[in-house]
C-alpha positions in Angstrom: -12.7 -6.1 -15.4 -13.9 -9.5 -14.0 -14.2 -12.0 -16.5 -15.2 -15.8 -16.9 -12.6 -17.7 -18.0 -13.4 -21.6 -19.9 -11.2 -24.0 -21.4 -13.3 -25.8 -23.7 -12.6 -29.2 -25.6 -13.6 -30.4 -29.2 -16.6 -33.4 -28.4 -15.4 -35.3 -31.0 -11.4 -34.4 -30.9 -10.7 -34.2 -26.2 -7.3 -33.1 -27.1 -8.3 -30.3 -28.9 -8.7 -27.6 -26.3 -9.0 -23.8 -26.8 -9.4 -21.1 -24.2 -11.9 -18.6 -24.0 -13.4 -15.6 -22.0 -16.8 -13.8 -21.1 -16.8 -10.6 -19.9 -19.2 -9.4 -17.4 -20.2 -6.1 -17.1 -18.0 -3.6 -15.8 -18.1 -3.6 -12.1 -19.0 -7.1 -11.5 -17.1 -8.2 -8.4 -15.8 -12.0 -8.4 -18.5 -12.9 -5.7 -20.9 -11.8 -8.6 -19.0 -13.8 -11.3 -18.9 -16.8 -9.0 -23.3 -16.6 -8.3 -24.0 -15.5 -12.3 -21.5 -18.2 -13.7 -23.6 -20.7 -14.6 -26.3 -19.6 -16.9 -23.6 -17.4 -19.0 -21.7 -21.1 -19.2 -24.7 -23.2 -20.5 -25.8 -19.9 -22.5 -22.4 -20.8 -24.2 -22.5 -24.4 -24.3 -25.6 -24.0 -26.0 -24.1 -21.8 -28.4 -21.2 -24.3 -29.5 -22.9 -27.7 -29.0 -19.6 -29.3 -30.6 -17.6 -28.3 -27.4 -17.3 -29.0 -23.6 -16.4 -26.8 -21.3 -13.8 -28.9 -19.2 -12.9 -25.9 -16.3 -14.1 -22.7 -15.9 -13.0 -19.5 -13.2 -13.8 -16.1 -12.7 -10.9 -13.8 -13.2 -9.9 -9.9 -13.0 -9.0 -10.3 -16.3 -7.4 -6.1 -15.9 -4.9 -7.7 -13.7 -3.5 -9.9 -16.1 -2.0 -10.7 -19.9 -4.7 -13.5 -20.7 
């Protein structure tokens, strides 16, 4: 499963930083995580106006303990 990864920050607190992940539909490859990226970020940001996302990547999250 192919998943977009973020580290986010507080606005108000920079060191306080907190991972999180969106997962894309089953099947998505990482070229498709990569091109559809960007709206499911600022979807997010939107969502949690107190945080910035500081990095973000696309990851095949079934190959790994995240």
């Amino acid at each position: 499963m192919v998943a977009i990864l973020l580290t986010v920050c507080l606005i108000g607190d920079p060191s306080q930083c907190r991972d999180h992940r969106i997962a894309l539909t089953p099947g998505t490859t990482l070229v498709q995580c990569l091109m559809a990226a960007p709206p499911h970020i600022a979807q997010w940001s939107e969502d949690h106006p107190g945080w910035h996302v500081e990095r973000w990547q696309c990851s095949d999250v079934s190959r790994q303990d995240i």
